[in-house]
N, C-alpha and C positions, 0 to 999 in steps of 0.2 A: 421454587421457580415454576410457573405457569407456562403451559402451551406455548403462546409467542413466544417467551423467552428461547426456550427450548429452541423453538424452529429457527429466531432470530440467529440461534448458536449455529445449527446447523449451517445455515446460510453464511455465517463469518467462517468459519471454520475452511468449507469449501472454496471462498471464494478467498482469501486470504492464504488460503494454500497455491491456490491456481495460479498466483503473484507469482509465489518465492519460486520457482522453477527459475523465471526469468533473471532474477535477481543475481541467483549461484551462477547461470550461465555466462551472464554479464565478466562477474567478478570471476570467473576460469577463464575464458576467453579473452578477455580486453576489449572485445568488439562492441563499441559502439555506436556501429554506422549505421545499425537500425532505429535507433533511439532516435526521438525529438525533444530536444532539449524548453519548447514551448511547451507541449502535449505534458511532459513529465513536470513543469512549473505548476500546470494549469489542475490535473490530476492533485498533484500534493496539497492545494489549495485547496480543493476541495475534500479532499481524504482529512485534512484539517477540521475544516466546516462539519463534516459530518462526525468528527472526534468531539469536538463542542458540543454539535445535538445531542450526541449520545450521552453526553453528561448531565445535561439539560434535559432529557427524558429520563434521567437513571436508567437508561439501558446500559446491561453489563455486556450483553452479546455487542452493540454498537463500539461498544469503549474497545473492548475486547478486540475486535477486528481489526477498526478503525486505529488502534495503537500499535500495533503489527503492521499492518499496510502503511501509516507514515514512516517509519522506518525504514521500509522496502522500500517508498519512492525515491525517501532521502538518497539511500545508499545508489539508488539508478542516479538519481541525477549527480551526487559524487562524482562517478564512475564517466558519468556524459561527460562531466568537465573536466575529470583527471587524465581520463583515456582516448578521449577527442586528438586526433592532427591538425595540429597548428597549422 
C-alpha cells in the first residue's frame, strides 16, 4: 500500500467514524426531527457515486469508507421514515 492509500485510509476511517455517532444516536433516541429526509436522499446518492468511483479507481480506502457510510445513510433515512410523526 502506498502513501495515498494510507492517508486515503486515514481520511475514511476518520470521517466515517464522525457518521456513526449520529447513526447510534438516531437509533436510542427515535428522534428524528432533526433529519431531512431530502438532505439524507441527496447524501446516499452520492455516498453511492463515490462507492462506484472508488471501484472504478481501485481504491480500497474509497470502497472501504464509502461501503460503511452507505449503510449509515441507509439506516438514517430507515429511521427518518420509520420514526417520523404521521
Amino acid at each position: 500500500m502506498n502513501y495515498t492509500e494510507t492517508i486515503g485510509f486515514i481520511a475514511a476511517i476518520l470521517t466515517t467514524a464522525a457518521f456513526l455517532p449520529q447513526v447510534f444516536k438516531t437509533w436510542s433516541t427515535k428522534d428524528v426531527s432533526g433529519l431531512s429526509l431530502p438532505m439524507l436522499l441527496m447524501f446516499f446518492a452520492g455516498i453511492v457515486a463515490w462507492l462506484f468511483y472508488g471501484f472504478l479507481k481501485d481504491s480500497p480506502s474509497m470502497i472501504f469508507a464509502n461501503s460503511i457510510t452507505v449503510v449509515s445513510a441507509f439506516l438514517l433515512m430507515f429511521f427518518k421514515i420509520k420514526y417520523s410523526k404521521k
